[in-house]
C-alpha positions as CSV (number, residue, x, y, z in Angstrom):
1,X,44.5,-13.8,-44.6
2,X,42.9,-15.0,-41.7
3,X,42.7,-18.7,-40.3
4,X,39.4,-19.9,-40.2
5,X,40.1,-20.5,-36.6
6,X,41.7,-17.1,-36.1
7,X,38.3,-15.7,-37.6
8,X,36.1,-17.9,-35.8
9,X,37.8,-16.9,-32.0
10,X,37.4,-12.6,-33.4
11,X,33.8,-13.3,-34.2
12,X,33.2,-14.5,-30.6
13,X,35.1,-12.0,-28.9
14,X,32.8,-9.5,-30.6
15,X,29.4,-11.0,-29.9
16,X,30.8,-11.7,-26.4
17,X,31.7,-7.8,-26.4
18,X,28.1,-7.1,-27.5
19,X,26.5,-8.8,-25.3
20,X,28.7,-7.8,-22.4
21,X,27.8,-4.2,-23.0
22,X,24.1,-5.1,-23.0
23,X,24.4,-6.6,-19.9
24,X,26.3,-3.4,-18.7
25,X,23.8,-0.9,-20.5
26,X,21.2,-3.0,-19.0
27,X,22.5,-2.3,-15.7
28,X,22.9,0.9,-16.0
29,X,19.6,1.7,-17.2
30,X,17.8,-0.3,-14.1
31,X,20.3,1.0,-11.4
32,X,18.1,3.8,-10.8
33,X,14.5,2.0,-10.9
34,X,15.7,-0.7,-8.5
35,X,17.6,1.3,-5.9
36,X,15.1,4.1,-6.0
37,X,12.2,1.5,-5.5
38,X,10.5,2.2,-8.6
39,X,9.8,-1.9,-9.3
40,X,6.2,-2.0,-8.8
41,X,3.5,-1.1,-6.5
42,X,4.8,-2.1,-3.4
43,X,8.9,-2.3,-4.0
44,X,10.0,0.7,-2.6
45,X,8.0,0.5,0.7
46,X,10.6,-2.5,1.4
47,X,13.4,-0.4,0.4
48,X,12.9,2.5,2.2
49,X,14.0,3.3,6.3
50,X,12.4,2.2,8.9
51,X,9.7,4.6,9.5
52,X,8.4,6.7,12.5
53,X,5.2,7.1,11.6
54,X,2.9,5.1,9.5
55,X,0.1,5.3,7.4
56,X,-1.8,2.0,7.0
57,X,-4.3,-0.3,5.5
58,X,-5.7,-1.1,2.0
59,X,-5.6,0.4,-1.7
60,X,-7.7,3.2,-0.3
61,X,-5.1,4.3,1.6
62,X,-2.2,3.6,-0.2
63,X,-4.2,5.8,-2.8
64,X,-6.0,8.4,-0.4
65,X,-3.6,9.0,1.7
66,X,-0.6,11.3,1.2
67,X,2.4,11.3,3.7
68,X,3.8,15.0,2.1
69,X,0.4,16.5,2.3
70,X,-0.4,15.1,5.7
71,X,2.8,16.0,7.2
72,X,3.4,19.2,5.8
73,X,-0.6,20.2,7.4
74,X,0.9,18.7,10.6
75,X,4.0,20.6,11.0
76,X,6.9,18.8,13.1
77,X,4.8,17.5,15.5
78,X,5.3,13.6,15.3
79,X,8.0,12.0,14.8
80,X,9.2,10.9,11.3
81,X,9.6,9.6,8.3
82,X,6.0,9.7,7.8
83,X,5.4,5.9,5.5
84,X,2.5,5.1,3.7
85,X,2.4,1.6,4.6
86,X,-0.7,0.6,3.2
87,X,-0.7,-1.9,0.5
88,X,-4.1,-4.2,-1.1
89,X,-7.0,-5.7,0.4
90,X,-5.5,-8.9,-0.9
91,X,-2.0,-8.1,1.0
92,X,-2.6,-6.4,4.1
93,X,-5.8,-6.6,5.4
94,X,-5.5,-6.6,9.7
95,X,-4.2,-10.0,10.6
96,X,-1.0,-11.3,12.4
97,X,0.8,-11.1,9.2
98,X,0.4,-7.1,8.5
99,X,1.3,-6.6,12.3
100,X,4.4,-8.6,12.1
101,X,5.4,-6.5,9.2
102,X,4.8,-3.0,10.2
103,X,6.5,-4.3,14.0
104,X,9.7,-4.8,11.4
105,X,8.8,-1.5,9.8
106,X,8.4,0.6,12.4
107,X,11.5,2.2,14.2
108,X,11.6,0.5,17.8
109,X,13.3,3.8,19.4
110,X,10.0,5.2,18.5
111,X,7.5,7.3,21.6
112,X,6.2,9.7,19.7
113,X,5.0,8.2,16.3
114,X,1.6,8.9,14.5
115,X,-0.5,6.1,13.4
116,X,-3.2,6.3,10.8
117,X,-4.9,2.8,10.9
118,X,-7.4,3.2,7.8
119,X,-10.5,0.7,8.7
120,X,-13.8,-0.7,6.5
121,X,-15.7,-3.9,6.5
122,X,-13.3,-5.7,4.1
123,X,-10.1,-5.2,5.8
124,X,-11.5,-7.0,8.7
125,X,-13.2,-9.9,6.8
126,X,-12.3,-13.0,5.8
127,X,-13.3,-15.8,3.5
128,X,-13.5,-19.2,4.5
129,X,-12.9,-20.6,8.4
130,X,-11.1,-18.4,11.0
131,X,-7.6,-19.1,11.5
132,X,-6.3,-19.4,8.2
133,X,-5.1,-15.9,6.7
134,X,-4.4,-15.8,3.2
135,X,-1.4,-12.7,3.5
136,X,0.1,-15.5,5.3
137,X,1.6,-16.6,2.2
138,X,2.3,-13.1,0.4
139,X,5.3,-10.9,1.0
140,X,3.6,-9.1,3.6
141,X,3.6,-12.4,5.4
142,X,6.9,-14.3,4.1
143,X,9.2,-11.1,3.7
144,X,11.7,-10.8,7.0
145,X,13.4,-8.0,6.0
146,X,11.5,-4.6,4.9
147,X,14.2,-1.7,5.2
148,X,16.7,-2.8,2.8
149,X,18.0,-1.5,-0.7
150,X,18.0,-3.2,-3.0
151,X,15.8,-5.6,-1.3
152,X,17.0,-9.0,-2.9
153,X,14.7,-11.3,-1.1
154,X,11.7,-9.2,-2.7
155,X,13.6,-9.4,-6.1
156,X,14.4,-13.1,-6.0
157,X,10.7,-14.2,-4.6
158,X,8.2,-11.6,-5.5
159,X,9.3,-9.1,-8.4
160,X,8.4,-12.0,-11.3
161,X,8.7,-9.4,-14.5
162,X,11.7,-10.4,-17.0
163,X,14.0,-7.6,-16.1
164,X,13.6,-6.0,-19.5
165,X,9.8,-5.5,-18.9
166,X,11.5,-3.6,-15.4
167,X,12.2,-0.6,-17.9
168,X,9.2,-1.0,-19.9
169,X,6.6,-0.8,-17.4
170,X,8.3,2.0,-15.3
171,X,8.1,4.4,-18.8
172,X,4.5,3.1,-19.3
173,X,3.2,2.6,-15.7
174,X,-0.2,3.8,-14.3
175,X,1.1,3.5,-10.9
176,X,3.8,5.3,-9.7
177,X,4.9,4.5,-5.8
178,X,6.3,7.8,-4.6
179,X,8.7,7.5,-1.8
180,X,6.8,7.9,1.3
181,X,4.8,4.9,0.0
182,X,2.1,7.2,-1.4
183,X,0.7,5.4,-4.7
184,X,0.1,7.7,-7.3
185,X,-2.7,6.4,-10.1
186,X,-3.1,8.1,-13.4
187,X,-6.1,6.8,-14.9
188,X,-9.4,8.9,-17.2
189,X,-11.4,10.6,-14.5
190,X,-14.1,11.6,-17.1
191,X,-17.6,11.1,-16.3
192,X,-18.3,8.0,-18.6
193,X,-15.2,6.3,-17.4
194,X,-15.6,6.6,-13.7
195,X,-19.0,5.4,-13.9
196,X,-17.9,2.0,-15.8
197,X,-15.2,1.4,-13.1
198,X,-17.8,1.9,-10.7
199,X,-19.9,-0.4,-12.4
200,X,-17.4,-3.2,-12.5
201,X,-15.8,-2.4,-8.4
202,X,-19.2,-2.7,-7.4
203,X,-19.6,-6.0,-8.9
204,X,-16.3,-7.3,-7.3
205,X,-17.2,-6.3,-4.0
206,X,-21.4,-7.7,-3.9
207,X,-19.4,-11.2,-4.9
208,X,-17.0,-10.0,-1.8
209,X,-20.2,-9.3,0.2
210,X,-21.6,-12.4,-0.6
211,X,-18.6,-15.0,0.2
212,X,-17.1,-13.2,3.1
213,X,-17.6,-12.3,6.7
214,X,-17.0,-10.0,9.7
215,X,-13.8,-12.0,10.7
216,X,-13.4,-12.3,14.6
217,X,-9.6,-13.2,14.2
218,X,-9.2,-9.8,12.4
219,X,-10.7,-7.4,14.7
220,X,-8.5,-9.1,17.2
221,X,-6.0,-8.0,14.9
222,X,-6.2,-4.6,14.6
223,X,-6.9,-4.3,18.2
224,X,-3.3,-6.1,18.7
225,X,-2.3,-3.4,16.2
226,X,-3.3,-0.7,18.2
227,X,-1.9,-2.5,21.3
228,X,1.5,-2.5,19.7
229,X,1.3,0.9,18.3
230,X,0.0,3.2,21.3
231,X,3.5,3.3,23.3
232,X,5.2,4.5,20.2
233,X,2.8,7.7,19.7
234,X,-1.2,8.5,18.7
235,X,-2.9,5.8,17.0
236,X,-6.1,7.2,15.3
237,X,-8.7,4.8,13.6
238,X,-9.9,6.4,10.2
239,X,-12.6,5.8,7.3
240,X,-12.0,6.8,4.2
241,X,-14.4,8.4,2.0
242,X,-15.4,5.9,-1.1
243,X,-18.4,6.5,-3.6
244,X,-22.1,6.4,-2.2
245,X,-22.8,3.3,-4.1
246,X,-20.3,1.4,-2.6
247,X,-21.0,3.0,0.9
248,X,-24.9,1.8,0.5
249,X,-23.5,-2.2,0.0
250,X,-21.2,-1.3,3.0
251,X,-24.2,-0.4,5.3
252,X,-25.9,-3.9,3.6
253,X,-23.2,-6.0,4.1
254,X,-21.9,-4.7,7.8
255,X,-24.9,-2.1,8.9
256,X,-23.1,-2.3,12.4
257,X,-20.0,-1.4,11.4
258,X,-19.2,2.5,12.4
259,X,-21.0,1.5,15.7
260,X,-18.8,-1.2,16.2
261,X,-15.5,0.8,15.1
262,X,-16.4,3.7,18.3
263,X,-16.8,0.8,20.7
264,X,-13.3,-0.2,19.7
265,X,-12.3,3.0,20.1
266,X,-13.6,3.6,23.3
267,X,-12.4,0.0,24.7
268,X,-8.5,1.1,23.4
269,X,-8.7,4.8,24.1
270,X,-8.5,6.3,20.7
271,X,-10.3,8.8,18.0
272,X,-12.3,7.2,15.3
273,X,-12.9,9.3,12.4
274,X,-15.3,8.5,10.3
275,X,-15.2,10.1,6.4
276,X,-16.9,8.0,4.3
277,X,-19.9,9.8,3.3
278,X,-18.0,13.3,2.8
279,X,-18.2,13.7,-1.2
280,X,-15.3,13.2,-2.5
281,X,-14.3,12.3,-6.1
282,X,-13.4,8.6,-6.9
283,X,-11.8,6.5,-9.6
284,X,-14.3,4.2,-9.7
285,X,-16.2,4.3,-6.1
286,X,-13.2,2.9,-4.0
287,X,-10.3,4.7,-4.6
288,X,-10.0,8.5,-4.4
289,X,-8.9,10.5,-7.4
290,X,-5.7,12.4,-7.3
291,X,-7.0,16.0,-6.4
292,X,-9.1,14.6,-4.2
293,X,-6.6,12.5,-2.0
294,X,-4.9,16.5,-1.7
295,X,-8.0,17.9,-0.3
296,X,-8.6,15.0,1.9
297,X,-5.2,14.3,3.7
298,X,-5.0,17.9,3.9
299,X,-8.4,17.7,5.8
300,X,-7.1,15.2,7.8
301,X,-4.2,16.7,9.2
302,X,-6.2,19.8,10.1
303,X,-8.1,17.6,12.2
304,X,-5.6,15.7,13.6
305,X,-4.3,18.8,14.7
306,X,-7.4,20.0,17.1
């Protein structure tokens, strides 16, 4: 018979034996998400190399535009990879922040790079006094390094999820980040459902309307984007399609804006393209639908390549 001590030491040499191969089946199972950058929204864009080309701006691009499609249109004429680099209004709107990070993205060698720089009147607006960026305190403004995997500083400071809800939300997710940064979004697209998220985006953005404004210190911005951008390859200005709605309270809240956008153009030397009334399908007035962001990169590249 057994010692009560004996017994004692066996039973905690088998729950430490449990919960060692947890820990191991834990790791195992979240290898794969975290070194294939399948985190969250914006994970694997740290992860990945540093990029050639670059694809950037808001959610409308990170959604609308698609590096495979685009690239595959364009043939091997710029250099690659090809990175969506385009994260949230809240993250990288045009600012010294975004240009600091996509200088760290971008690989220096570069001369003959392709550079979509997706423009509309809230990426260059600001709330509250010029000067003060709020990015400035997010990862696009904090995070030093952005080619690295696994990227712990991201992990440590901005991936906040219990690393059980890692597995979770990957097998549930919405979103899915694809590796060249595109951000796939599987939500209804049936009539009745479209037109509530229109209903509620338009909402968000008259309270945007009303509390922001065309931000000096942003437009200064992008044009030290484009600055930085031009020796390493074609820098293009582009406006994405978004629902009519949305594109009326544009024309309210910036009627100026497409004529300000060519004189930019003209002052740097570089195409504007200007989609945003073609009729193309939307989630909910902002962001295109999946089929849709096909059609459109795919018309994109087409003209990129006249």
């Amino acid at each position: 018979m057994k010692s009560p001590l004996v017994a004692a030491v066996s039973k905690l040499l088998r729950r430490l034996a449990l919960l060692a191969g947890a820990l191991l089946l834990g790791a195992v199972l979240l290898c794969p998400v975290v070194f294939k950058g399948r985190v969250d929204a914006f994970y694997g864009r740290f992860t990945s190399p540093l990029a050639g080309s670059l694809v950037l701006g808001t959610s409308r691009a990170a959604q609308g535009i698609q590096p495979a499609v685009l690239a595959a249109q364009l043939g091997g004429r710029f250099e690659g990879p090809l990175l969506n680099y385009a994260f949230t209004l809240t993250h990288s709107p045009y600012g010294p922040a975004y240009l600091r990070s996509i200088q760290r993205k971008l690989r220096p060698e570069t001369k003959n790079g392709l550079f979509i720089l997706a423009v509309d009147p809230w990426s260059l607006s600001l709330t509250g006094p010029e000067g003060k960026f709020p990015e400035e305190q997010s990862f696009i403004g904090q995070l030093r390094q952005v080619s690295q995997n696994p990227n712990l500083p991201y992990l440590a400071r901005y991936q906040t999820k219990p690393l059980y809800r890692l597995l979770l939300d990957y097998a549930t997710a919405t979103e899915r980040l694809h590796p060249d940064g595109w951000l796939e979004v599987n939500i209804g697209t049936d009539s009745a459902q479209v037109r509530a998220r229109t209903a509620r985006k338009l909402q968000d953005y008259r309270l945007l309307a009303a509390s922001q404004h065309l931000s000096a210190g942003r437009l200064t911005g992008l044009r030290h984007t484009i600055q930085f951008l031009k020796p390493h390859g074609r820098v293009v200005l582009v406006r994405l399609p978004v629902g009519a709605a949305l594109l009326q309270l544009e024309h309210v809240y910036q009627p100026g804006f497409n004529q300000l956008m060519r004189q930019l153009a003209a002052d740097v030397a570089v195409p504007f393209l200007d989609y945003s009334a073609q009729p193309y399908a939307t989630t909910d007035g902002n962001h295109l639908q999946q089929s849709a962001s096909v059609g459109f990169s795919r018309q994109l590249g087409i003209d990129l390549s006249k």
